[in-house]
PDB file with SEQRES, HELIX, SHEET and CRYST1 records, atoms N, CA, C and O in Angstrom:
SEQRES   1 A   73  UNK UNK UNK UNK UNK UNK UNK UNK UNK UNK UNK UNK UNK          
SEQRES   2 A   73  UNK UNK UNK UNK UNK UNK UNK UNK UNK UNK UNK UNK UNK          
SEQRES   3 A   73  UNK UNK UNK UNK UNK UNK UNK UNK UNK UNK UNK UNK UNK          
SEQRES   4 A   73  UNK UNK UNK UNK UNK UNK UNK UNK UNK UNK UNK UNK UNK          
SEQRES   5 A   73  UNK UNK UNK UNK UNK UNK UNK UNK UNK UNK UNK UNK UNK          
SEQRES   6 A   73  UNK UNK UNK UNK UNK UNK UNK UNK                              
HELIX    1 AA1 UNK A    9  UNK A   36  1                                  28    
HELIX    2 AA2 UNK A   37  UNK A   39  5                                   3    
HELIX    3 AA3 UNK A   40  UNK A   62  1                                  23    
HELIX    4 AA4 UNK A   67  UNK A   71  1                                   5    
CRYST1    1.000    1.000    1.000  90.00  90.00  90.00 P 1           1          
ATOM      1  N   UNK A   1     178.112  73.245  78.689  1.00  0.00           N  
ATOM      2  CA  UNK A   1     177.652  74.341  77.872  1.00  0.00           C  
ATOM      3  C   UNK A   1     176.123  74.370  77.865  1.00  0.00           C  
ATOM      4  O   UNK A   1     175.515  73.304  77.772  1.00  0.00           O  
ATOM      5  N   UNK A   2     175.497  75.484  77.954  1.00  0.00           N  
ATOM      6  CA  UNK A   2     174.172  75.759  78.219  1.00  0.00           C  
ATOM      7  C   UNK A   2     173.543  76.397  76.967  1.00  0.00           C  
ATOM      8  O   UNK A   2     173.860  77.464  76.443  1.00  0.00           O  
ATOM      9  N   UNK A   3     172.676  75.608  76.628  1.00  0.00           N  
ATOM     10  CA  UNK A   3     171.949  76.219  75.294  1.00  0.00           C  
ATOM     11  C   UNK A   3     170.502  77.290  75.413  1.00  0.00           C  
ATOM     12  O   UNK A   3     169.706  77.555  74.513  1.00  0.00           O  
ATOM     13  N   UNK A   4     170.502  77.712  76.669  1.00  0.00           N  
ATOM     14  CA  UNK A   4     169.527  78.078  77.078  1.00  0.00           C  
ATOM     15  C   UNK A   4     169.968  80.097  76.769  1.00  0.00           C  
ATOM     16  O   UNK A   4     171.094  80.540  76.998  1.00  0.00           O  
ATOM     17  N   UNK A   5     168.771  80.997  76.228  1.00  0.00           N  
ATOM     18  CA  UNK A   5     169.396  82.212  76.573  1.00  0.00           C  
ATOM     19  C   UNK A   5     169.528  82.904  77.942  1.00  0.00           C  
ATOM     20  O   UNK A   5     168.832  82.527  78.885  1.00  0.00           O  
ATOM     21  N   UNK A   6     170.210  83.682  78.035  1.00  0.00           N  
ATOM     22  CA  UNK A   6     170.256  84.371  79.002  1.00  0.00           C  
ATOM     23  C   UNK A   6     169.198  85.016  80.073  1.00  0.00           C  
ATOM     24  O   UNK A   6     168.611  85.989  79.600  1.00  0.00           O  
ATOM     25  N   UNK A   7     168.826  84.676  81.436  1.00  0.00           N  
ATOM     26  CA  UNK A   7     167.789  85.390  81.416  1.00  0.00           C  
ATOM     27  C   UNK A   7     167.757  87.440  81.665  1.00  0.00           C  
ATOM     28  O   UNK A   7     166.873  88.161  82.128  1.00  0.00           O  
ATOM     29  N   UNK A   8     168.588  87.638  81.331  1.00  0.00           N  
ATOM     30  CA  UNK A   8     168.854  88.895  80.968  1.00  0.00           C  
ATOM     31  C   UNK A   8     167.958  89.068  79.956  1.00  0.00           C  
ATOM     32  O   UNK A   8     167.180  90.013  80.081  1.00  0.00           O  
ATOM     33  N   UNK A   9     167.857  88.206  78.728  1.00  0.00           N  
ATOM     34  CA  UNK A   9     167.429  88.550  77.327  1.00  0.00           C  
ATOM     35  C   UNK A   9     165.683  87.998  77.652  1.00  0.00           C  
ATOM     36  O   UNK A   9     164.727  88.774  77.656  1.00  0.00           O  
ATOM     37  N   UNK A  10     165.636  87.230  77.783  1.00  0.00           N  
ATOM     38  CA  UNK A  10     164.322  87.234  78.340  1.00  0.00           C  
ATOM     39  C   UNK A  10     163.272  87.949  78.867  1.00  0.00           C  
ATOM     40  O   UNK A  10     162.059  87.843  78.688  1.00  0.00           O  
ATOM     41  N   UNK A  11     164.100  88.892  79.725  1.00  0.00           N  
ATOM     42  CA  UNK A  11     163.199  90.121  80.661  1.00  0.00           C  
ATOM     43  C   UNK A  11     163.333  90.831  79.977  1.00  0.00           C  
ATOM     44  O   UNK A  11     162.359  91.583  80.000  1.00  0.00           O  
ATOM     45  N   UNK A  12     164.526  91.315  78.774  1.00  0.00           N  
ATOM     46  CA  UNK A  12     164.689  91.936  77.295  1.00  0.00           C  
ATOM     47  C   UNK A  12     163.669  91.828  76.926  1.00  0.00           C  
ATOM     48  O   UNK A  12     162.984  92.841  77.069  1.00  0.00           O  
ATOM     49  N   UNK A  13     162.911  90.489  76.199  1.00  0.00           N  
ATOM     50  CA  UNK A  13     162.025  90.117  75.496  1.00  0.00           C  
ATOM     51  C   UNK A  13     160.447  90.661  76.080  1.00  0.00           C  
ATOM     52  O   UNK A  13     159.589  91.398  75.596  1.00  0.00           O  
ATOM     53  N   UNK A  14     160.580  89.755  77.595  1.00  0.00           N  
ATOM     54  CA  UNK A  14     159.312  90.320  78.197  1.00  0.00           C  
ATOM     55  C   UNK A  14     158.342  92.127  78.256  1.00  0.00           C  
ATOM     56  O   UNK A  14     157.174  92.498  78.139  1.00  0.00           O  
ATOM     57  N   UNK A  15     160.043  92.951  78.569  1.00  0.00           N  
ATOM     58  CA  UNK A  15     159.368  94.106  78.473  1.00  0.00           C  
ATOM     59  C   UNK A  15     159.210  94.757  77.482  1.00  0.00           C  
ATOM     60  O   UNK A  15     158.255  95.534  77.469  1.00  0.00           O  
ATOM     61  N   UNK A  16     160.122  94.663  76.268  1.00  0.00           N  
ATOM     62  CA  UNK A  16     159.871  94.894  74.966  1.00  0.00           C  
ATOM     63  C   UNK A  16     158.180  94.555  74.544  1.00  0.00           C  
ATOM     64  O   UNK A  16     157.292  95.216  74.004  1.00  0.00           O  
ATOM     65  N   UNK A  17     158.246  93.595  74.931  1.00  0.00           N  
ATOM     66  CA  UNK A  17     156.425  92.862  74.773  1.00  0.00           C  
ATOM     67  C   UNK A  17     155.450  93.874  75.533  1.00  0.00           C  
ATOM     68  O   UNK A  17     154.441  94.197  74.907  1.00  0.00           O  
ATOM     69  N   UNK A  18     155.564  94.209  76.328  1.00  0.00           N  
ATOM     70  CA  UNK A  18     155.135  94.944  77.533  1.00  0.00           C  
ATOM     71  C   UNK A  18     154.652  96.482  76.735  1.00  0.00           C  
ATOM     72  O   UNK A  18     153.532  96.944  76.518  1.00  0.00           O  
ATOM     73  N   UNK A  19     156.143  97.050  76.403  1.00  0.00           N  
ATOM     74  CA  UNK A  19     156.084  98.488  75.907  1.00  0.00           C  
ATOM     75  C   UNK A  19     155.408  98.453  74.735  1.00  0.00           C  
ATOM     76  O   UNK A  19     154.640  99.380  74.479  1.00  0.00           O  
ATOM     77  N   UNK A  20     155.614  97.141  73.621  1.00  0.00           N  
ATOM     78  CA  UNK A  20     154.715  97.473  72.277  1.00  0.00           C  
ATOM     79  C   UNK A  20     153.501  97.104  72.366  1.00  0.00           C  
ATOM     80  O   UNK A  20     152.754  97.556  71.498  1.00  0.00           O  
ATOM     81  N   UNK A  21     153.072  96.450  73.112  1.00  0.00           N  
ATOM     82  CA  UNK A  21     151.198  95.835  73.508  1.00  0.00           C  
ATOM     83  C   UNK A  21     150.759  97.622  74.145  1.00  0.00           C  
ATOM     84  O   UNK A  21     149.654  98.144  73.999  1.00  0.00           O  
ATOM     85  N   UNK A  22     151.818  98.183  74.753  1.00  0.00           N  
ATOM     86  CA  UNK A  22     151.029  99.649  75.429  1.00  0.00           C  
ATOM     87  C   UNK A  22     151.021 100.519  74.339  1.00  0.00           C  
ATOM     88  O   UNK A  22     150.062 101.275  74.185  1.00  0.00           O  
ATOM     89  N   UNK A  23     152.010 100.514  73.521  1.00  0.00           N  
ATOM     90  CA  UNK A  23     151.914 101.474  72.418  1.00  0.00           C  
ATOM     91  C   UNK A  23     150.927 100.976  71.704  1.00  0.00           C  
ATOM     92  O   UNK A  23     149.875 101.572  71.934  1.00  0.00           O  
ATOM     93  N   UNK A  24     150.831 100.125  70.928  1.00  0.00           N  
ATOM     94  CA  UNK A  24     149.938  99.684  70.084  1.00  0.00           C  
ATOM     95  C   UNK A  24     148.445  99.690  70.810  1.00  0.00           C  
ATOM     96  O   UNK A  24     147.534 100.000  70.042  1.00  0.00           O  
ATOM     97  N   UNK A  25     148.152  99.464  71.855  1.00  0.00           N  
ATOM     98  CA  UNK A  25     147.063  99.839  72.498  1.00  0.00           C  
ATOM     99  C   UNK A  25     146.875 101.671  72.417  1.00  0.00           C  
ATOM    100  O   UNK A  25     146.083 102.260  71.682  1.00  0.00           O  
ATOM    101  N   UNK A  26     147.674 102.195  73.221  1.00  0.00           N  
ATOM    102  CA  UNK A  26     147.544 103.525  72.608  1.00  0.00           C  
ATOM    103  C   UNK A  26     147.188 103.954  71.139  1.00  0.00           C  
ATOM    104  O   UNK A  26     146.105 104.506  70.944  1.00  0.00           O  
ATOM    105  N   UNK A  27     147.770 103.800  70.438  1.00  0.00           N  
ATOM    106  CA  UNK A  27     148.061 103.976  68.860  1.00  0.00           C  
ATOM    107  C   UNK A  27     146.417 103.465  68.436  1.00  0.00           C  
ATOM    108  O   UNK A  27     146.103 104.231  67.525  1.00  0.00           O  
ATOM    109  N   UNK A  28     145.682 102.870  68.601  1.00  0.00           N  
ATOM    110  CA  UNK A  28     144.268 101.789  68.608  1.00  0.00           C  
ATOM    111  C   UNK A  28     143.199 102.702  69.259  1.00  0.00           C  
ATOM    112  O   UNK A  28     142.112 102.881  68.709  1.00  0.00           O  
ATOM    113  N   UNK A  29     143.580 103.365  70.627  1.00  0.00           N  
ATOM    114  CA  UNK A  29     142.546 104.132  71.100  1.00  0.00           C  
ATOM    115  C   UNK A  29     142.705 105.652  70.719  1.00  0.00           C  
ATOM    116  O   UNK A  29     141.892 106.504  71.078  1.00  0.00           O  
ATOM    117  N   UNK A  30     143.675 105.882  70.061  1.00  0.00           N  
ATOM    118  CA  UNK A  30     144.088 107.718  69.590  1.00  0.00           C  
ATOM    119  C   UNK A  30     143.213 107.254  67.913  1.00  0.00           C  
ATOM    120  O   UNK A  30     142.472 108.115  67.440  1.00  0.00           O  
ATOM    121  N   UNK A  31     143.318 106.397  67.424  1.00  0.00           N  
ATOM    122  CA  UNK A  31     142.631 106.437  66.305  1.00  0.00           C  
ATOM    123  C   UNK A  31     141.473 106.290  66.397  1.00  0.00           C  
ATOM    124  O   UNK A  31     140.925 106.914  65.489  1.00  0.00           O  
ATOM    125  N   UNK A  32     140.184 105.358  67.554  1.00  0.00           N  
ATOM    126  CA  UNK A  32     139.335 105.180  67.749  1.00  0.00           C  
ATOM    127  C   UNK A  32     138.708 106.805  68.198  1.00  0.00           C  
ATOM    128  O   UNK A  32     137.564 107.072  67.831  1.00  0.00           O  
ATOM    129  N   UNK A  33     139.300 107.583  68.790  1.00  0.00           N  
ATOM    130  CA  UNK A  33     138.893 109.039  69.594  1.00  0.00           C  
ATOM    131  C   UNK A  33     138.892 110.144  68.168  1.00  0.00           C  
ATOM    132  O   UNK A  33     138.065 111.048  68.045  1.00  0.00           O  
ATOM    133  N   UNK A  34     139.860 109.883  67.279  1.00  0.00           N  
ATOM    134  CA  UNK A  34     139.579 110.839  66.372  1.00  0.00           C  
ATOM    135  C   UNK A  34     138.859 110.334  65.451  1.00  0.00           C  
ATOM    136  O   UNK A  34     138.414 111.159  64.654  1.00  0.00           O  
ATOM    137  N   UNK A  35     138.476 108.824  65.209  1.00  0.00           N  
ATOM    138  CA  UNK A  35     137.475 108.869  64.180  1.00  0.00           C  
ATOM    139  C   UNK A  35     136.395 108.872  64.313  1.00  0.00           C  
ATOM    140  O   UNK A  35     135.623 108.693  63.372  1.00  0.00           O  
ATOM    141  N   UNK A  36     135.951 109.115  65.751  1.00  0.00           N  
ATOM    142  CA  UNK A  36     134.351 109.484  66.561  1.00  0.00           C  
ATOM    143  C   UNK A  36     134.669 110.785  66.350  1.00  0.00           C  
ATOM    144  O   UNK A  36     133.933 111.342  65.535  1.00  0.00           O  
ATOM    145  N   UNK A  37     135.594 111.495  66.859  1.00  0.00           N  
ATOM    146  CA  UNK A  37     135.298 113.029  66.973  1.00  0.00           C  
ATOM    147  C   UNK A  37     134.999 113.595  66.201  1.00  0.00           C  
ATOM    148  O   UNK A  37     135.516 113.297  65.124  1.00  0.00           O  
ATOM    149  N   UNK A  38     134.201 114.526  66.204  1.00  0.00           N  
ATOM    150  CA  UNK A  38     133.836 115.405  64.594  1.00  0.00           C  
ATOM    151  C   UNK A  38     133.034 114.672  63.517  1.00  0.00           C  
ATOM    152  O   UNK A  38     132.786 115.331  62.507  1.00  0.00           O  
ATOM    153  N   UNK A  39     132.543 113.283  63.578  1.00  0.00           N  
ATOM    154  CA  UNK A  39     132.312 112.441  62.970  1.00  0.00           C  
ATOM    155  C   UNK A  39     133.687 112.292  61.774  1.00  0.00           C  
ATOM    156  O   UNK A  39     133.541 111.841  60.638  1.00  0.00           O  
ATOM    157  N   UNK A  40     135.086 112.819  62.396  1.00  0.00           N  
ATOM    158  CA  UNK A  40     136.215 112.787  61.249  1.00  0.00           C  
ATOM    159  C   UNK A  40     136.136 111.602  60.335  1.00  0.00           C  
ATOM    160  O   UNK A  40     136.254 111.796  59.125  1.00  0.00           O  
ATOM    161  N   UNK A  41     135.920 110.215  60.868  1.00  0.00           N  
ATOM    162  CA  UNK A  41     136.028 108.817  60.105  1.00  0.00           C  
ATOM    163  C   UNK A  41     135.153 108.660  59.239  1.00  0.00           C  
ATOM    164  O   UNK A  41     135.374 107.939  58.266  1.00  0.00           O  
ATOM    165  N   UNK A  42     134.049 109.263  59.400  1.00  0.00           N  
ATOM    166  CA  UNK A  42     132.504 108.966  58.606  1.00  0.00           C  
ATOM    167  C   UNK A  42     132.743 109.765  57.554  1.00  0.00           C  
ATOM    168  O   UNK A  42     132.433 109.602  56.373  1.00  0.00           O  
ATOM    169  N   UNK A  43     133.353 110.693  58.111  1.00  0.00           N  
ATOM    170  CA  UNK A  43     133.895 111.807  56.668  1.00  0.00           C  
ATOM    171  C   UNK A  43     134.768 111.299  55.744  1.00  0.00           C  
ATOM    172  O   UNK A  43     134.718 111.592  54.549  1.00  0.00           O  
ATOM    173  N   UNK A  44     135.788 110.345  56.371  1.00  0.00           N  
ATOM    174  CA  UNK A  44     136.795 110.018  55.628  1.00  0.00           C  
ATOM    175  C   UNK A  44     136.289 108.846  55.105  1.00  0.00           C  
ATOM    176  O   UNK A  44     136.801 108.567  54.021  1.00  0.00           O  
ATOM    177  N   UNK A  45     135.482 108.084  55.490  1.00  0.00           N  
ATOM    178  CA  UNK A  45     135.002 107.034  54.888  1.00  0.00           C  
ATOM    179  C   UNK A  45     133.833 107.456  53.573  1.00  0.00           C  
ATOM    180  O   UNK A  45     133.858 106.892  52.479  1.00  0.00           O  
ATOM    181  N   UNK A  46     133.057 108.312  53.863  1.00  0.00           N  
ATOM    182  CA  UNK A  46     132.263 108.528  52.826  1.00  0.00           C  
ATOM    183  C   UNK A  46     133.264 109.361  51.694  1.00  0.00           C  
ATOM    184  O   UNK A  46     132.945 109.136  50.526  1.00  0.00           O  
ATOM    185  N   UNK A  47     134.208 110.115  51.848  1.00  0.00           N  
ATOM    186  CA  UNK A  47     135.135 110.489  50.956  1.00  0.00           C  
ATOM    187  C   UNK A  47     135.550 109.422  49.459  1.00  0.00           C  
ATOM    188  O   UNK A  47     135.680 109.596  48.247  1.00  0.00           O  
ATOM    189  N   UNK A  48     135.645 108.232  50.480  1.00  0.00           N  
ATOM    190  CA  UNK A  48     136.930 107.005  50.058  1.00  0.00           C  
ATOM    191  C   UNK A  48     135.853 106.327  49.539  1.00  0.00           C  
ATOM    192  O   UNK A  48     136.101 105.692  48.514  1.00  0.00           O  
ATOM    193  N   UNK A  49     134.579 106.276  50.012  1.00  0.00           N  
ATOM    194  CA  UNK A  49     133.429 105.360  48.953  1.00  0.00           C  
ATOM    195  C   UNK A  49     133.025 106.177  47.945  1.00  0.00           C  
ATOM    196  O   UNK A  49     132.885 105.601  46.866  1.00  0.00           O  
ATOM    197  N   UNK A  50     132.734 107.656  47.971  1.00  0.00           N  
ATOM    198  CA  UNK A  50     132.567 108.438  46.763  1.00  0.00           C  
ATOM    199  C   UNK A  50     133.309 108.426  45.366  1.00  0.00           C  
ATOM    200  O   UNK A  50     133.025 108.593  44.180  1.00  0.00           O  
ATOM    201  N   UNK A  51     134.703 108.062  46.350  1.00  0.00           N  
ATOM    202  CA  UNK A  51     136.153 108.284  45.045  1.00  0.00           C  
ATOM    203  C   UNK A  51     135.703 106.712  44.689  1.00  0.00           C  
ATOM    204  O   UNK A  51     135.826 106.621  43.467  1.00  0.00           O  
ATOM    205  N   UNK A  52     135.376 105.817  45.066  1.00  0.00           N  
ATOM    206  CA  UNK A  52     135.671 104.399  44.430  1.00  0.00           C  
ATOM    207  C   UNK A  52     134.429 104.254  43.629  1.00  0.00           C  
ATOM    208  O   UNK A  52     134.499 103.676  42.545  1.00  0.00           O  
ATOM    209  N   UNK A  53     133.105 104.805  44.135  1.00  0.00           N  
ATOM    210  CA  UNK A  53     131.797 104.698  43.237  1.00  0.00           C  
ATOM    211  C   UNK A  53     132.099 105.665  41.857  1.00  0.00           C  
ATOM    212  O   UNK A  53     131.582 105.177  40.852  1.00  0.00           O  
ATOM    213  N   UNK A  54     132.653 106.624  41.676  1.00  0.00           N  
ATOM    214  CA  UNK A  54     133.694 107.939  40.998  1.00  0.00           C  
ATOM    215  C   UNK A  54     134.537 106.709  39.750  1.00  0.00           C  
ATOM    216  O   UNK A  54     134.407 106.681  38.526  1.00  0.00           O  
ATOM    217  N   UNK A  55     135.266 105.932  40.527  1.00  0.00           N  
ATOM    218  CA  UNK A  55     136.157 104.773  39.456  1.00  0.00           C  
ATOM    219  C   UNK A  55     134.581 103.888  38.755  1.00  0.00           C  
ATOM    220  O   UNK A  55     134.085 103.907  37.628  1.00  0.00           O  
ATOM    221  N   UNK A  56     134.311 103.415  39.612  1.00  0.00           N  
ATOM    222  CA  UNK A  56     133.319 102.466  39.345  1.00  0.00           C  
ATOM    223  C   UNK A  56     132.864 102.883  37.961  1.00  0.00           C  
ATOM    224  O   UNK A  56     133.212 102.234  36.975  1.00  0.00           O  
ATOM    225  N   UNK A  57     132.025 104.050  37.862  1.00  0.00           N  
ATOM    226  CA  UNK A  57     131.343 104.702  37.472  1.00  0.00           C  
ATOM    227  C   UNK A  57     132.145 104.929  35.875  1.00  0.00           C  
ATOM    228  O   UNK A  57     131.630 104.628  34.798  1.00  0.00           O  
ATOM    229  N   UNK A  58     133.444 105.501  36.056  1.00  0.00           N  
ATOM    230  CA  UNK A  58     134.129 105.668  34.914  1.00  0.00           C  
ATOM    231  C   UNK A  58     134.322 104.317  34.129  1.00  0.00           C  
ATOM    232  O   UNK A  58     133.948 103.913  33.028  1.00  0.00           O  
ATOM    233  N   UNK A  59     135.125 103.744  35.249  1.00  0.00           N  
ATOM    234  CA  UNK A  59     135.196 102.155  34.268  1.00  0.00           C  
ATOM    235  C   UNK A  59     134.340 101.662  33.210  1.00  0.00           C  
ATOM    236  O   UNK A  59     134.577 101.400  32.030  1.00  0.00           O  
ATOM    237  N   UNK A  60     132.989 101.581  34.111  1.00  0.00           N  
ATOM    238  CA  UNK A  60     132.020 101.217  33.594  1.00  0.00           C  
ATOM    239  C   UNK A  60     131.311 102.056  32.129  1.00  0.00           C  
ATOM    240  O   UNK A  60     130.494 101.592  31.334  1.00  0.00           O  
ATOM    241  N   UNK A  61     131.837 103.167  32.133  1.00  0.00           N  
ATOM    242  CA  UNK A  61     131.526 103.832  31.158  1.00  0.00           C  
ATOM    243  C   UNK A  61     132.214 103.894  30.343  1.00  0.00           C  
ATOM    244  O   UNK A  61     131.778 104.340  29.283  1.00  0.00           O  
ATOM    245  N   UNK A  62     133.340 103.563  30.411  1.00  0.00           N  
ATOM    246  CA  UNK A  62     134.853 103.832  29.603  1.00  0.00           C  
ATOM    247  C   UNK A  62     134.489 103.063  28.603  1.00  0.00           C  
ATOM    248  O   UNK A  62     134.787 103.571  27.522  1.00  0.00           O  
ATOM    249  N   UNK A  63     133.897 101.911  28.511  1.00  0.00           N  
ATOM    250  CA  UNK A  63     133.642 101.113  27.127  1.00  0.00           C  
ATOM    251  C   UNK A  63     132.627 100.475  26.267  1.00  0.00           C  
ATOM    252  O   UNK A  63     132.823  99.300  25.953  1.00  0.00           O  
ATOM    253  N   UNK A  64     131.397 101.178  25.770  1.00  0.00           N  
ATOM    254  CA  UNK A  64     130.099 101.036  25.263  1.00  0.00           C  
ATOM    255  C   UNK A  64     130.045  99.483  25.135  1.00  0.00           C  
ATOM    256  O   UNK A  64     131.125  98.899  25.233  1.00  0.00           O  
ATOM    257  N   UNK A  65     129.303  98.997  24.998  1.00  0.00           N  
ATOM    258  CA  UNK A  65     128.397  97.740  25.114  1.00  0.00           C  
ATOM    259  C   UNK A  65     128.324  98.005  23.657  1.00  0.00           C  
ATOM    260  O   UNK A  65     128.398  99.143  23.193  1.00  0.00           O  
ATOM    261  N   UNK A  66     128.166  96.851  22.892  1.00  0.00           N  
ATOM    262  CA  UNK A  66     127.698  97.023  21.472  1.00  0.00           C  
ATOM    263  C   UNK A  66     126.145  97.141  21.500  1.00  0.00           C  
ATOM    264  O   UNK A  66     125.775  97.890  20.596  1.00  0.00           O  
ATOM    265  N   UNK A  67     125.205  96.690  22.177  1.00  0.00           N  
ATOM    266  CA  UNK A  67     123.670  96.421  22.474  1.00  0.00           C  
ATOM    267  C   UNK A  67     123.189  97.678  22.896  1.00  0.00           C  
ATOM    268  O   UNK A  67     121.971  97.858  22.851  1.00  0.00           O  
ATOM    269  N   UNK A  68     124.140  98.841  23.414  1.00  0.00           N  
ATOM    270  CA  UNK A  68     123.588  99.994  23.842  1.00  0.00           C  
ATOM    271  C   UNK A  68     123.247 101.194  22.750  1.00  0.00           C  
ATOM    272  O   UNK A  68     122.578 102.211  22.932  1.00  0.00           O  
ATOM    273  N   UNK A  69     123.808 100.820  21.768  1.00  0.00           N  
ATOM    274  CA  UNK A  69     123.498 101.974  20.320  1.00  0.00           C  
ATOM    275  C   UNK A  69     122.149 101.229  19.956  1.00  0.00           C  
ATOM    276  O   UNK A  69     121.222 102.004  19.720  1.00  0.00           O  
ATOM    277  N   UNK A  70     121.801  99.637  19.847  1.00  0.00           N  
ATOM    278  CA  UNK A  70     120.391  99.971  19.422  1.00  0.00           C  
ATOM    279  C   UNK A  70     119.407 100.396  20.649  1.00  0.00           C  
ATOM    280  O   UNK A  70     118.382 100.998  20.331  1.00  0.00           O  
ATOM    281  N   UNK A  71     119.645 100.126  22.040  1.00  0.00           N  
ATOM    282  CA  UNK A  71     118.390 100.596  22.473  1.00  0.00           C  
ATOM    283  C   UNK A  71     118.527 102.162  22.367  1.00  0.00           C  
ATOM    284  O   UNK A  71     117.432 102.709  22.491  1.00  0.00           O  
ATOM    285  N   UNK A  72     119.608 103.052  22.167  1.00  0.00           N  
ATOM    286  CA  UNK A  72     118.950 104.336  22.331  1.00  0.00           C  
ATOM    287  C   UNK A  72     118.557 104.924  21.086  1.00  0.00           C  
ATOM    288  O   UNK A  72     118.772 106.126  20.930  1.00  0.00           O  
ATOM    289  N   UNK A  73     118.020 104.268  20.190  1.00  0.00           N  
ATOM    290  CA  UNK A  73     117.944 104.784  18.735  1.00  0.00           C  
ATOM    291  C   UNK A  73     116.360 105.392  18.589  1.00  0.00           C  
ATOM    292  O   UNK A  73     115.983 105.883  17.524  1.00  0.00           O  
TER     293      UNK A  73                                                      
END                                                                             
């Protein structure tokens, strides 16, 4: 009895490996092309830092300091 798999499943394995290293390479350079193009990424990135400086901003305001009523008096 042979504990070894099949090499059927193997060349299974190999090209499976094969097809998702090409997709995922694809998938890597279709995102790299649209987030140069148009400057689309820079857009979407300055979007996504606006909205988080936006939280920041609220948080930080959401709850007075006790020390801040005397300096603005």
């Amino acid at each position: 009895m042979k504990n070894d798999p099949p090499i059927t499943y193997k060349l299974y394995r190999v090209l499976w490996s094969i097809v998702h290293f090409v997709l995922v390479g694809f998938a890597v350079i279709a995102v790299a092309i649209w987030f140069i193009h148009n400057n689309e990424g820079v857009h979407l990135v300055m979007s996504i830092w606006g909205r988080i400086m936006d939280i920041q901003r609220t948080v930080a305001n959401a709850i007075p300091f006790p020390w801040d009523r005397h300096w603005k008096l």
